[in-house]
Each structure stands twice: as structure tokens, then as C-alpha cells.
C-alpha positions as CSV (number, residue, x, y, z in Angstrom):
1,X,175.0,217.5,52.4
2,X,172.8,217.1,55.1
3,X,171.1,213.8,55.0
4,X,168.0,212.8,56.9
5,X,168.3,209.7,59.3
6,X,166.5,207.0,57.8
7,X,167.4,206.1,53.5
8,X,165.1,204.3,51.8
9,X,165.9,202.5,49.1
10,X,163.0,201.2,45.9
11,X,162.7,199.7,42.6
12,X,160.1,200.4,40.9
13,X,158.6,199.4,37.1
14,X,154.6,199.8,37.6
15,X,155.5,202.7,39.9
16,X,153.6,200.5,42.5
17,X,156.8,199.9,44.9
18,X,157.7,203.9,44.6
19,X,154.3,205.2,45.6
20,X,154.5,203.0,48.6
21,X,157.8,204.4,49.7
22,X,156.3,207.8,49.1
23,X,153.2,206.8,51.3
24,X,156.1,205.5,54.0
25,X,158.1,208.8,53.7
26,X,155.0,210.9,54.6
27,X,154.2,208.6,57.1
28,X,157.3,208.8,59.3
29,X,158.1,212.5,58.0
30,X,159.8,214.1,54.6
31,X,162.4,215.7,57.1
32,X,162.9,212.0,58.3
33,X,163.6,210.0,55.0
34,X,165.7,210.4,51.9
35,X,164.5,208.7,49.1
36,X,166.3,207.0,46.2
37,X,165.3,205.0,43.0
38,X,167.6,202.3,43.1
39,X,167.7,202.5,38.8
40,X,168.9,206.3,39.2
41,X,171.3,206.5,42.9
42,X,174.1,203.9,43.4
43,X,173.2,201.5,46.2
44,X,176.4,202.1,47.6
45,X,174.6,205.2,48.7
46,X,173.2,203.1,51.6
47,X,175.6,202.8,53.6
48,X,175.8,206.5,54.6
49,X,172.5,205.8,56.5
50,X,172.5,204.0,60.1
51,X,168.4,203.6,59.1
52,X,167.8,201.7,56.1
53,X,164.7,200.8,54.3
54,X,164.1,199.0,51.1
55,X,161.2,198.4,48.5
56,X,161.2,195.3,46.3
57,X,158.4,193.8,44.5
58,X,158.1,190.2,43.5
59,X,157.6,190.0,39.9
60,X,155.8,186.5,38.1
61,X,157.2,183.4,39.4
62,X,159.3,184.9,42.3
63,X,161.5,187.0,40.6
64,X,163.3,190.2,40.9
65,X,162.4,193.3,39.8
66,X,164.6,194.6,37.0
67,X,166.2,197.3,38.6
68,X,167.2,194.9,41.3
69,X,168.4,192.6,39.1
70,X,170.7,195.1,37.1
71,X,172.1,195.7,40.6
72,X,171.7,192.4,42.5
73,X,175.9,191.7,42.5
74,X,176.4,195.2,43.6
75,X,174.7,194.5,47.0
76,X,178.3,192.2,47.5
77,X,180.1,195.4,48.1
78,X,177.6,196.7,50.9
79,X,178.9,196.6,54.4
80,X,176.0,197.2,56.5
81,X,177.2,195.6,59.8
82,X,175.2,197.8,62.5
83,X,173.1,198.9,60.4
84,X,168.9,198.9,61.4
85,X,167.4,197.7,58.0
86,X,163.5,197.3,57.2
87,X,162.0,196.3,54.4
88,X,158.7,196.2,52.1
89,X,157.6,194.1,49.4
90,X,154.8,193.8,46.9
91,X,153.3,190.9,45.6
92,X,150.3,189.1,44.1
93,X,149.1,186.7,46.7
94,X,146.4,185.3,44.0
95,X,148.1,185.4,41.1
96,X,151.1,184.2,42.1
97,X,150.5,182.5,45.5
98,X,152.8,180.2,45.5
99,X,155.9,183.5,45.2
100,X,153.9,185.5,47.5
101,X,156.7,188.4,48.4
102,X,159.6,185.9,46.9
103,X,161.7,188.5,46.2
104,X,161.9,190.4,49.6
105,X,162.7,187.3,51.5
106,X,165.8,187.4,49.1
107,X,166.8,190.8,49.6
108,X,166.7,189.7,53.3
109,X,169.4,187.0,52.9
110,X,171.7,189.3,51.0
111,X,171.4,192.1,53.8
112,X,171.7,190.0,56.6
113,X,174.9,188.7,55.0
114,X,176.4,192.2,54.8
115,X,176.2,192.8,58.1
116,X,172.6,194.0,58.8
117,X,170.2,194.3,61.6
118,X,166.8,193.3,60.2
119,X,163.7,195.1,62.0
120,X,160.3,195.8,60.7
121,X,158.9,191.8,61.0
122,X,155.2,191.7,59.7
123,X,152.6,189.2,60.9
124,X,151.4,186.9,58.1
125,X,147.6,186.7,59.9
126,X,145.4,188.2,57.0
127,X,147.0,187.6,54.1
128,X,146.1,183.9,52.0
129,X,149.1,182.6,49.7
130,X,150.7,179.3,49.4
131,X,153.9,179.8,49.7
132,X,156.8,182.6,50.4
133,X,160.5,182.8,50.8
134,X,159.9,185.7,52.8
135,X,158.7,184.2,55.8
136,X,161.2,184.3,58.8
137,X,162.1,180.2,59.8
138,X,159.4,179.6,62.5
139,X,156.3,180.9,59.6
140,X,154.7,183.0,61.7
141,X,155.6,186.6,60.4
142,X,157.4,188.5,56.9
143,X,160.4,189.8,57.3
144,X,159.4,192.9,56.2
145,X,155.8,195.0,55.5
146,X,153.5,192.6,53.5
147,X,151.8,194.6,50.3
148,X,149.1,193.6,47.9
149,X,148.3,196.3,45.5
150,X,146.6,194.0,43.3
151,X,144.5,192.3,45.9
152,X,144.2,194.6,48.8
153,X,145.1,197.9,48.1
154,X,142.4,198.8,50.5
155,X,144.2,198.1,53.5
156,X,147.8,199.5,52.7
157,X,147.5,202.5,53.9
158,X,147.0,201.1,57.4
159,X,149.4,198.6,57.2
160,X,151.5,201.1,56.5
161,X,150.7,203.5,58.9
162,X,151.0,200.4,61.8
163,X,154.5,199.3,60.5
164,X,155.8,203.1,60.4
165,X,155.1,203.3,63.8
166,X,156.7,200.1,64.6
167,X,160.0,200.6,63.0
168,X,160.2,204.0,64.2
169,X,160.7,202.4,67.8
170,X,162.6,199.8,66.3
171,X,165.0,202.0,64.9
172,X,165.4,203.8,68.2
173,X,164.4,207.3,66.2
């Protein structure tokens, strides 16, 4: 099987988180990415990709998704050590501002501790939330691509457009 150089990896249940990874894959190239519904491909799948990336949204109060959760243990039996991982999130920064992107800031722990490379660090200037667990220690930036369906759909095509291009040169692709 030939297998593209960059996996990414999504859960989805509004189908909000998958069109973003679609919007990402035609970004950096369909030749480029592979794409996998986490509810449908093992995650174990990951680790045949050097190139991660990874699509959570933040559901309510700071929780997972579902199709994270079902899998959430599974992540244990990743190794992932040299591997470049980036990841997105979705959230509600004023419904839920308090969770803003909760969730992706705990996919970041869990990757890191298998090993990974994080890239893909997103500046937190623009966005307005009170609080998030996906903000690297210093405050300043997300540790992945910040996304607001709800509130500002209208600027995620750019965002993801800018951050495509950064991780490409993060990567090293």
C-alpha cells in the first residue's frame, strides 16, 4: 500500500472536525495526506506515518468527543517517539469559554507522552475565551490550530490556509 506522507487523524459527530480535516487535506495536497475517521480506522494506524495530524473537538464542559473517548486508552499503546505531530481543535469560545479547545490540550499531553514531536503552535491573539487547557505553559499560543465553527467560521479558511503552510516547513516536507 502506498501511503502518502502526512496521516491525519479526526473524530467527528457534527461532521464539523471532518470537514476541517478535508479543508486541511486540500490545503496541503490529496497526494500529501491520508485521511482516517478515528470511529472507522484503528489508531494504531498512526504510527505508520512519520507526519501526524489530529482533529479533536471540545465538546460542553471540556470534554472529549465520543469517538475519542471510545478510543482514549488505546492511545497507551502508540509509540510515536520521532514522530512530527500537529493538531486542530474545535471549540465554542462563547458558549463554553471557560473549555475553550479543552480537549486538544489533552490530546497534546497524551501524544507527547508517547513519544511525540509536537509542531503546528497557534497564536492565541484573536480569539476571546476564559480559559483553555490547550494553551502551551508560558499562555501565549495553542498547541495546535485554534477553530470556532460556531463563532467564526468566517475566518477558518485562512487560518487554515496560514497553519498549512506552517507545518508544511515544520514537518520538513
Amino acid at each position: 500500500m502506498n501511503r502518502a506522507p502526512i496521516g491525519l487523524f479526526y473524530g467527528s459527530s457534527t461532521c464539523y472536525t471532518e470537514m476541517a480535516g478535508e479543508k486541511i487535506r486540500a490545503e496541503l495536497g490529496e497526494d500529501r495526506v491520508d485521511i482516517f475517521n478515528i470511529a472507522e480506522t484503528p489508531i494504531i494506524t498512526a504510527q505508520f506515518y512519520d507526519h501526524l495530524i489530529f482533529g479533536i473537538p471540545t465538546w460542553d464542559y471540556g470534554e472529549l468527543q465520543e469517538d475519542w473517548e471510545e478510543i482514549w486508552e488505546e492511545l497507551d499503546d502508540l509509540d510515536l517517539t520521532g514522530k512530527a505531530v500537529a493538531l486542530y481543535g474545535l471549540g465554542d469560545q462563547v458558549g463554553y469559554p471557560e473549555w475553550f479547545l479543552d480537549a486538544m490540550g489533552y490530546l497534546h499531553a497524551q501524544l507527547l507522552a508517547r513519544g511525540a514531536r509536537a509542531v503546528g503552535y497557534w497564536p492565541r491573539d484573536g480569539y476571546e475565551f476564559e480559559a483553555s487547557k490547550a494553551l502551551t505553559p508560558e499562555g501565549d499560543q495553542f498547541v495546535g490550530l485554534a477553530l470556532d465553527e460556531e463563532n467564526e467560521f468566517q475566518n477558518t479558511d485562512e487560518r487554515i490556509r496560514q497553519w498549512c503552510t506552517q507545518i508544511v516547513r515544520e514537518f520538513g516536507l
